[in-house]
N, C-alpha and C positions, 0 to 999 in steps of 0.2 A: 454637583452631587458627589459625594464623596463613594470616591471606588474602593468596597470589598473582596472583589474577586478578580482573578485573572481573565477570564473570558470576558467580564463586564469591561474590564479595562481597554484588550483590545480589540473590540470593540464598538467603543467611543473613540480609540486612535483612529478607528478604519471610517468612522465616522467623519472624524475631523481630514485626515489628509485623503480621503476620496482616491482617486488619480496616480497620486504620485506613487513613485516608484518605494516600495520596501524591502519585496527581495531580488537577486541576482541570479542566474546560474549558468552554469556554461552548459551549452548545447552543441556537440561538437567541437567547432573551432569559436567558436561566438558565444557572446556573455546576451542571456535575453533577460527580461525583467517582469515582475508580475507589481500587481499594484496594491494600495490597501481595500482596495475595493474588490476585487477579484481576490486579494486572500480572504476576507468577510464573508463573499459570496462561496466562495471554493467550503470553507471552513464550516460553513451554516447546510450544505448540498450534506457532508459528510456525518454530520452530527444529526440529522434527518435520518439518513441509512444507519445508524447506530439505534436511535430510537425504531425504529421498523424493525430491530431486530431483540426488543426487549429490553435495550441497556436502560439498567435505573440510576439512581442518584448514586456513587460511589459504587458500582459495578466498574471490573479493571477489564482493561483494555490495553492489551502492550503495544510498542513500537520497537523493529525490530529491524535495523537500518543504518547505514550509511549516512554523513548528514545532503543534506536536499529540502530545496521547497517545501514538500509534502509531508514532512516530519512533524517540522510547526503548524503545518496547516492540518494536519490530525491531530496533533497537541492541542489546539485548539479548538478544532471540534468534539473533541473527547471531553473537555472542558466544559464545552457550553453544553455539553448534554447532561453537565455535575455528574459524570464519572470521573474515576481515579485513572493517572497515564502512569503505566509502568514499561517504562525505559530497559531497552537491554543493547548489551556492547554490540556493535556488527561483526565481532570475534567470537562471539558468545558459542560454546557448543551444543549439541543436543543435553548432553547431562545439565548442564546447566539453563539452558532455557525451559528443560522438564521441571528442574525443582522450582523456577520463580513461578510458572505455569501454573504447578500443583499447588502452590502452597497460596497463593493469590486468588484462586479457581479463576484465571482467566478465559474468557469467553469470546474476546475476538484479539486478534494479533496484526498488526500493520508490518509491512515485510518489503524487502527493499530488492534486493534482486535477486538470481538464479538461488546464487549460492546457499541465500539463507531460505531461500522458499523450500530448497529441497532437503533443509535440517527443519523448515516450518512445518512442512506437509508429514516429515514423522512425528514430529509432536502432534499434529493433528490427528494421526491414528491410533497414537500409546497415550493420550491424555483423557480425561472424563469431560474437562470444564471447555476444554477449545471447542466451539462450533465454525466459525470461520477467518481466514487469511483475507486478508487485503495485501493486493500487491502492486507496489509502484512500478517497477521497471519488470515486466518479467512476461507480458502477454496476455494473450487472453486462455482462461483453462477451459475443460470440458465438464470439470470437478465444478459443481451448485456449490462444493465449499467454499471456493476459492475466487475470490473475484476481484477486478485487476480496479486500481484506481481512478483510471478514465472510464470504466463503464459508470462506477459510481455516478460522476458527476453528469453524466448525461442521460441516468434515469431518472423516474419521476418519484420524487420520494413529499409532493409538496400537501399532502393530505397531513405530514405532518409537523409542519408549519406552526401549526396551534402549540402542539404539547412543545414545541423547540421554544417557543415565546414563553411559554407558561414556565419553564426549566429556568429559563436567563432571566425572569423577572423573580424567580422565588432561590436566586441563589444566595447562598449564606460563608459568611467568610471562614465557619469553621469547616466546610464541607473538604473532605479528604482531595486533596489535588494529584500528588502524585507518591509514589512506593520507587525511589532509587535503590536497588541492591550495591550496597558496597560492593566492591571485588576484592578487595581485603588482600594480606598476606597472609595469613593463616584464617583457618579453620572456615566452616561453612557461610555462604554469604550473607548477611543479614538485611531485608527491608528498612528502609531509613523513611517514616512517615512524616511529609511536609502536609500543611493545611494552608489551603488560601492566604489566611492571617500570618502565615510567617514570609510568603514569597511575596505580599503586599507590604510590609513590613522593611521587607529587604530593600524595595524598592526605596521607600522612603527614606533610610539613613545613606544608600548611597547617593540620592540628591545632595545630601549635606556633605559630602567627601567627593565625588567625582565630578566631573565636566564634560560632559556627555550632551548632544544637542540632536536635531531633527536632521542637521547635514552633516551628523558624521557615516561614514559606511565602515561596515565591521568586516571583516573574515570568518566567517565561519569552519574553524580549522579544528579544533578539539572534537571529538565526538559527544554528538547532542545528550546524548546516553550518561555524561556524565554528570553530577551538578554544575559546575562549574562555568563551560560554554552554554547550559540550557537556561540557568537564572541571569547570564550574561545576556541572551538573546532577549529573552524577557525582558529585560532593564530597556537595552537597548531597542524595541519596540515600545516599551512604557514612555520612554524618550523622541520616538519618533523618527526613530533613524534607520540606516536602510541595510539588510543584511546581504551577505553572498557568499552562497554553498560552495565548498568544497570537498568535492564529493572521494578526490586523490589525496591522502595529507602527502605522501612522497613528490607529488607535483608541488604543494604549494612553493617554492623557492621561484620554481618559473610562471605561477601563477600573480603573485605580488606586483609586479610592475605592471601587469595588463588591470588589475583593480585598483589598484595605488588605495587601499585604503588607509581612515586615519586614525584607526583600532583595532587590534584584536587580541584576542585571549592567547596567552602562550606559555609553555611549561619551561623550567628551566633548562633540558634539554635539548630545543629551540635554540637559544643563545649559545650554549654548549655546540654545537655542530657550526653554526652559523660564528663562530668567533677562530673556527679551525678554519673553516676556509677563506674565511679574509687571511691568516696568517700564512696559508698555503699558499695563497694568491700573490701578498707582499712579498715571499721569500724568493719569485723569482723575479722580482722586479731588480732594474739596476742600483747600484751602491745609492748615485744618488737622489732616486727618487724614493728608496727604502729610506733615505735618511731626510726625507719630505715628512714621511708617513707618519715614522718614530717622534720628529718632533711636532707634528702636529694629533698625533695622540697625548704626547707632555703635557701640550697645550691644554687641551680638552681636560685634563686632568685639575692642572691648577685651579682650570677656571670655578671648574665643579663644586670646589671647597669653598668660594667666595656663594654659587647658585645656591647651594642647598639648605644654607643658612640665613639668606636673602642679605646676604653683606653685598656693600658697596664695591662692584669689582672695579681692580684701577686701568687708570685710562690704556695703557701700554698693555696689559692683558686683555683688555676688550677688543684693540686693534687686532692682536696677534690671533686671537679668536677667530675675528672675521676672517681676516687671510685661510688659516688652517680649514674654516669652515665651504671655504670657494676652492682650497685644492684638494679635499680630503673627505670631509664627512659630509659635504653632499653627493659624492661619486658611492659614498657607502650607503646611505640611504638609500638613494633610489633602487636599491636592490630591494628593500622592501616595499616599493613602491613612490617614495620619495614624500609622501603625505601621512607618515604616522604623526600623531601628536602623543601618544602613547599608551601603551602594552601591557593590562594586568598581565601577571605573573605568578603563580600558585604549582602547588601539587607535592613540591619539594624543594630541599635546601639547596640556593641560588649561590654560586662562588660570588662572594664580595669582589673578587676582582675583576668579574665579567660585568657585575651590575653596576659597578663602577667605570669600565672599558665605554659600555653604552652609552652610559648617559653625558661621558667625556664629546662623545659622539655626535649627543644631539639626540639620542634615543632615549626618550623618559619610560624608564621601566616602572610600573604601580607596584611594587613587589609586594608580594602578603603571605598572611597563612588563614585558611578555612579548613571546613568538613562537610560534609557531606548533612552532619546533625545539625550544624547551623547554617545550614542555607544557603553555603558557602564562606562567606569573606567573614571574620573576625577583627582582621586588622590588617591596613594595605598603608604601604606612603602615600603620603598626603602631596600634592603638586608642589609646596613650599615647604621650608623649614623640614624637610628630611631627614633622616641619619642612618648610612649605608650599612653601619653595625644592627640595626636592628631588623624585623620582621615586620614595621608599619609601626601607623599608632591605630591604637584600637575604637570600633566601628563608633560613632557616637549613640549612646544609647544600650551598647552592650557593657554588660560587667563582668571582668576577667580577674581570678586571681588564682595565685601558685601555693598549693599544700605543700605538707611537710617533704613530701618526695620529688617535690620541683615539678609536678605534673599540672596541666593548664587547666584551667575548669572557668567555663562560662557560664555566664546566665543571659536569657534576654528573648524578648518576643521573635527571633528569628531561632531560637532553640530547638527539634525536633519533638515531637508528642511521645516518640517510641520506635521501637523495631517492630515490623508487623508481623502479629503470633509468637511474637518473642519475651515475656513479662519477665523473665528470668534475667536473660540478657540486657532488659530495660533496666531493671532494676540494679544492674550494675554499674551501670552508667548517668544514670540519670536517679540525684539524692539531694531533695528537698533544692530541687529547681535547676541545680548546676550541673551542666555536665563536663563529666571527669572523660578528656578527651584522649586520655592515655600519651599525650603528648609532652613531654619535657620542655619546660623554658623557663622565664626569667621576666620580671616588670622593671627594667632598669630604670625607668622614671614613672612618673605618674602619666598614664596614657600610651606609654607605649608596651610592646610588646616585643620581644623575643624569643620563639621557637627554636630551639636547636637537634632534639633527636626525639625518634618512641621510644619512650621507655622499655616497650618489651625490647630493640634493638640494641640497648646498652647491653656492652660486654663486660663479662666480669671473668677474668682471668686465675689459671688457677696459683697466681699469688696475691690474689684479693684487687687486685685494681682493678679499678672503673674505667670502661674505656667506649666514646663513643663512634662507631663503627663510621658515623656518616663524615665525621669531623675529620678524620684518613683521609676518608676517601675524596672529600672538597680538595685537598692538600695533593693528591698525588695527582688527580684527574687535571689539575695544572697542566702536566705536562702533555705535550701533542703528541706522544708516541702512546697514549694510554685514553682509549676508547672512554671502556669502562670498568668498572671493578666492583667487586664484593669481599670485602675485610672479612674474616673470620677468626677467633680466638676464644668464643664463651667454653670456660672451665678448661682452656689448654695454655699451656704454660709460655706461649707468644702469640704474636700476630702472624696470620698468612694470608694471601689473597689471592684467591680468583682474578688473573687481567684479560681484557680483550683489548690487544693493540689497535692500534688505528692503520688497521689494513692496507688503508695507501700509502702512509708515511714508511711501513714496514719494505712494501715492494718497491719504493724507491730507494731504500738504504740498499738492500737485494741486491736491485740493478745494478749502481753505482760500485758493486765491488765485483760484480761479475757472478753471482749465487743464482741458480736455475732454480726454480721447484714448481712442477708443476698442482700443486696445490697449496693454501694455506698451512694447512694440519704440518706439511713437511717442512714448511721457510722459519714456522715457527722455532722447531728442533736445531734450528743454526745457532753455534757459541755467539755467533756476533751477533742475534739477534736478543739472545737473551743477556749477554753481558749490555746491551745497551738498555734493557728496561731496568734489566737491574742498578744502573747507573743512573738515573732517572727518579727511580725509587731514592737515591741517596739523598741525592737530591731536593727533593721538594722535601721530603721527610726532617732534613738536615737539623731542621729548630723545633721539631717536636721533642718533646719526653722521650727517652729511650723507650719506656714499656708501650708508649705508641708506636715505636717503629717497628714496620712489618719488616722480616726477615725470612722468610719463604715464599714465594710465589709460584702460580704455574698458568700459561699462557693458554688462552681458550682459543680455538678457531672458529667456535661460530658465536657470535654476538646474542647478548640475554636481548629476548623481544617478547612480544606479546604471543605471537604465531608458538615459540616452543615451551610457554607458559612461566617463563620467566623475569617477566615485567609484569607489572597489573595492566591497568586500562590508562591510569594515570600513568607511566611509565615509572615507576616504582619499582625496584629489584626487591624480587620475591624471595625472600632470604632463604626464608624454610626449603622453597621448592629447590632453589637454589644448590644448599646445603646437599640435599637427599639425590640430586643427579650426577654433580661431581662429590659423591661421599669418597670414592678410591682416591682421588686425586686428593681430596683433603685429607686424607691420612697420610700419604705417602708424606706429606711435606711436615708429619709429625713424626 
């Protein structure tokens, strides 16, 4: 029988593997497992208690959480009751869980622990459409509104049984699945409407591009909330394969080796930190086994230009290979657990010479670019015949092409229907089927794809040049002494930037000449602190365009994150927000 729906589908997974193990989660110090049977069961107890409380066919129901078990298994029973899941960050504030609240009329809300139950429970008092909280981790209340996730499952909800049959036998694949809010950089968040038919959809072309099986296990690292890990897990359950919550993303480094999985989702970011501490690591090692390292990174390099084009590598390089690969890049893997086979990659622009470092490695990064409007993936690398210049080849089945302003525009059965309550905003986006993704790039060949910037991020300086902000900052974040950074210059007559150093590399230089301070804010203020980023800055910058090189700088002490609203959810620097908190600091340096 051919599957239309997500809940139909798994479903018949949970059908077929009974028993076995699907998901993972740590309990305490220990990893426990739940089965497909027991998510089926868990899933269908829930969707029971949904229906008893009036949900109809596309009636929203949020989740509002940490990732865990329980996520999915209300994702899917929210599903089999053909309601719509709206998804919210576990950073999410009160203003901003009121407006998806309000604007969604949400009626029930799933809630993960203290923290958000006590921003849940005011929306439950200042909202019209909320009736009740479900909460996983957080107790039992006193509050009839408020009711904890294990009472659910162990009341009697089986009177209605019938009407949960009658739901998953009449469901239809255009029925509204889920309302992801972008978190966006600018301006107010927009609902992005998926329908069954685009996340079934999805499913199917990355059969044709991925390698994906019933015995791979995933990480569940990215938050579910977003597109990306939640049509990821999806996939990977359509596949049969087995997930595991991490419910810390700051832990997962130490978590990796005790799961050894052989997948999972990860933003470039990820590589970015994890590429500084191997080199932090290497630099105190002795002369000669740093000079083990170095050549058996060379190695991994060569080899990679013979792999990626499926040339016939020669005999004296495949040896040299293996060597490097028994003193080297298996000592680096198993930091990741020692069983990836490999890593999509999305969210944003990935350094060519990171994604190249990896895969020298033995690390196959899927690198790609998506949205949120199409379902995610557009175009990811393909396991063969790669090319490290580009963004992937594009998804089979979809159709990509670039207007007159270099801007991306797709078309294709994984495309979005709309913004929901947004027709205005639809309509700007979405013309005569394609959507104008506001994204900048390039079809260097027939099938492939490359993304380079947003177009609203292009700088335009005020002696007319074009400059892109991101294309800097790949170049300068090279170097280890340079965290992260924000380019600034639209309509000023240079480049300057926003840096936050790499705070340990800083307080090592410190030490080593003898510099006290006891705070950041004040080590920063050191000559020899700043004449050494500024040295750095020459540096990498050296073979750019003069009008790309930055020429003022000024050093931040606290790092742009989620928590002080200067990254999105994606880890995205929020330009605007950006801009508007160090505005004094950005003039000064005009």
């Amino acid at each position: 029988m051919k599957e239309k729906h997500v809940a139909q589908m798994l479903r018949n997974r949970a059908n077929k593997y009974g028993s076995r193990e699907v998901f993972r989660y740590k309990h305490e110090d220990i990893y426990l497992s739940i089965s497909w049977q027991t998510f089926k069961e868990q899933s269908e107890q829930i969707a029971r208690f949904l229906l008893s409380k009036n949900i109809q066919t596309e009636s929203k129901v949020g989740i509002y959480s940490q990732n865990r078990p329980q996520w999915t298994i209300s994702d899917l029973a929210i599903l089999s009751a053909r309601a719509t899941v709206v998804p919210m960050y576990p950073t999410a504030t009160f203003g901003q869980l009121k407006y998806i609240i309000d604007e969604t009329e949400m009626e029930i809300l799933f809630v993960g622990d203290q923290d958000q139950l006590t921003i849940a429970q005011k929306a439950l008092n200042e909202t019209e459409s909320l009736k009740y909280l479900v909460t996983f981790d957080c107790g039992e209340s006193n509050d009839d509104h408020i009711i904890s996730f294990k009472s659910l499952l162990e009341a009697d909800y089986q009177t209605y049984s019938k009407q949960l049959e009658q739901q998953l036998s009449s469901v239809d694949t255009n029925d509204l699945a889920t309302i992801i809010y972008t978190s966006g950089t600018t301006g107010e968040p927009k609902g992005v409407m998926l329908h069954h038919s685009q996340l079934m959809h999805a499913f199917k072309i990355h059969d044709q591009r991925l390698h994906l099986t019933d015995s791979d296990v995933s990480m569940c690292f990215l938050p579910l909330s977003h597109v990306f890990e939640r049509t990821w897990t999806f996939y990977l359950l359509h596949c049969g394969g087995t997930n595991v919550y991490n419910l810390n993303p700051k832990a997962i480094i130490e978590e990796l080796p005790k799961v050894k999985p052989t997948v999972m989702c990860v933003v470039p970011r990820f590589f970015e930190k994890t590429y500084d501490a191997i080199q932090q690591t290497a630099a105190k090692w002795p002369k000669a086994q740093k000079a083990i390292f170095d050549w058996a990174i060379k190695t991994g390099q060569d080899y990679i230009e013979y792999e990626k084009d499926g040339s016939k590598v020669p005999l004296s390089l495949g040896i040299k290979r293996s060597i490097a690969n028994a003193l080297v890049y298996k000592k680096v893997r198993k930091v990741f657990g020692g069983n990836i086979r490999y890593m999509p990659c999305a969210g944003s622009a990935l350094n060519n010479f990171l994604l190249r470092f990896f895969h020298g490695i033995g690390l196959y990064i899927c690198y790609g670019y998506g949205a949120t409007e199409t379902t995610a993936t557009i175009s990811c690398m393909p396991h063969q015949n790669y090319d490290f210049n580009y963004t992937g080849d594009i998804m089979p089945g979809i159709e990509v092409k670039v207007n007159e302003e270099n801007m991306i525009l797709v078309k294709g059965k994984t495309v979005f229907s709309g913004y929901y309550k947004k027709p205005q905003q639809t309509e700007e986006v979405l013309k005569d089927g394609w959507y104008y993704t506001g994204d900048q790039g390039s079809i260097p060949e027939a099938g492939k794809l490359h993304m380079t910037e947003r177009i609203k991020d292009i700088i335009k300086t005020s002696t007319g040049k074009y400059i892109s902000p991101q294309k800097v900052e790949l170049e300068l974040s090279k170097s280890k002494f340079i965290e992260q950074l924000c380019v600034i210059g639209d309509n000023r007559k240079y480049l300057t930037a926003l840096i936050v150093p790499t705070y340990s590399a800083i307080e090592k230089l410190a030490n080593s000449q003898n510099i006290k301070a006891q705070e950041m804010s004040m080590l920063l203020k050191e000559p020899l602190v700043y004449k050494l980023i500024e040295k750095e800055i020459e540096k990498y910058q050296s073979h750019l365009p003069k009008h790309e090189h930055v020429i003022q700088f000024h050093l931040l002490p606290e790092a742009f994150s989620i928590d002080n609203s200067m990254l999105t959810n994606s880890l995205k620097v929020r330009r605007k927000q950006v801009n508007q908190i160090y505005k004094e600091h950005i003039e000064a340096m005009y």
